[in-house]
N, C-alpha and C positions, 0 to 999 in steps of 0.2 A: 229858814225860820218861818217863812210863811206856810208850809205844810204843816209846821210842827203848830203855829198859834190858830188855822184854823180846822185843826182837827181835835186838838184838846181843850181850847181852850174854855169857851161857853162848857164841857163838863166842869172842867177846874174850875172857874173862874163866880159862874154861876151858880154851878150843881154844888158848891159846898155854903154857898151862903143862901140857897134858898128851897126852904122848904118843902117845896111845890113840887120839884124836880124828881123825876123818875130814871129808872133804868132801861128799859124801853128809849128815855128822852134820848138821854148820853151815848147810847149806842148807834140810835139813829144819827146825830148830831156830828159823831166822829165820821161815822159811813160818810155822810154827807161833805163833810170837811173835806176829806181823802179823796174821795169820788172826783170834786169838781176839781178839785185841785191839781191833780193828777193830770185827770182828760183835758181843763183847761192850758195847762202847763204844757203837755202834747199836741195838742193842734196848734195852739200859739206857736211855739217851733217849727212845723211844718207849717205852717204859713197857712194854716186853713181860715185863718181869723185873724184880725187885732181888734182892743180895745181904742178906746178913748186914754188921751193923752193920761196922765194921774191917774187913772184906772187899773191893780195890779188884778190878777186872779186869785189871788191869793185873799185880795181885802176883800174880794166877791164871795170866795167861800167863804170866808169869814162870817160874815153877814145871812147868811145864806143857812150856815150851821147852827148858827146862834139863835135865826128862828125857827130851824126845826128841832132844835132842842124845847123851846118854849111850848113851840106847838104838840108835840110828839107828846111832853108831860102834860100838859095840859090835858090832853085826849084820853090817854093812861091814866090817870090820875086815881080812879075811883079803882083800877084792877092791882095797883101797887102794892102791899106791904108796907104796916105801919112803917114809921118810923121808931126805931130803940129808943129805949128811954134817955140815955146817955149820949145820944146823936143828937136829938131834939134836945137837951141842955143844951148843948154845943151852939146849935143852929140859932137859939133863941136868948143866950150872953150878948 
């Protein structure tokens, strides 16, 4: 569950309620999610590392994807494609 909430979630969770958000952001954001998630999951196994007690990798990537989702749209912002007209009612109910 933690691969799955931080690799979709900042698209999902974010990307549909804020207008800001790019595709560029979201693709980055999942890579990111996946990436650390994955190689952290794997070393932690082979013992190449631990964390701190309460610390999972999973909340890492979390946190991790969620700002380079911000960041990523942020940066993209001005190369994106409007918004549809009907997306933008949506975003703004």
């Amino acid at each position: 569950w933690g691969l799955f909430a931080a690799t979709l979630m900042p698209s999902l969770a974010v990307g549909l309620n804020w207008a800001g958000g790019t595709r560029a952001g979201a693709l980055a954001s999942m890579g990111v999610g996946l990436g650390v998630t994955l190689l952290g999951e794997t070393l932690g196994f082979l013992r190449v590392y631990s964390l701190p007690a309460g610390v999972t990798v999973s909340g890492l990537a979390l946190v991790l994807a969620l700002l380079t989702y911000l960041l990523v749209s942020r940066l993209t912002r001005r190369s994106a494609p409007a918004l549809e007209p009907d997306v933008k009612l949506v975003l703004e109910a």
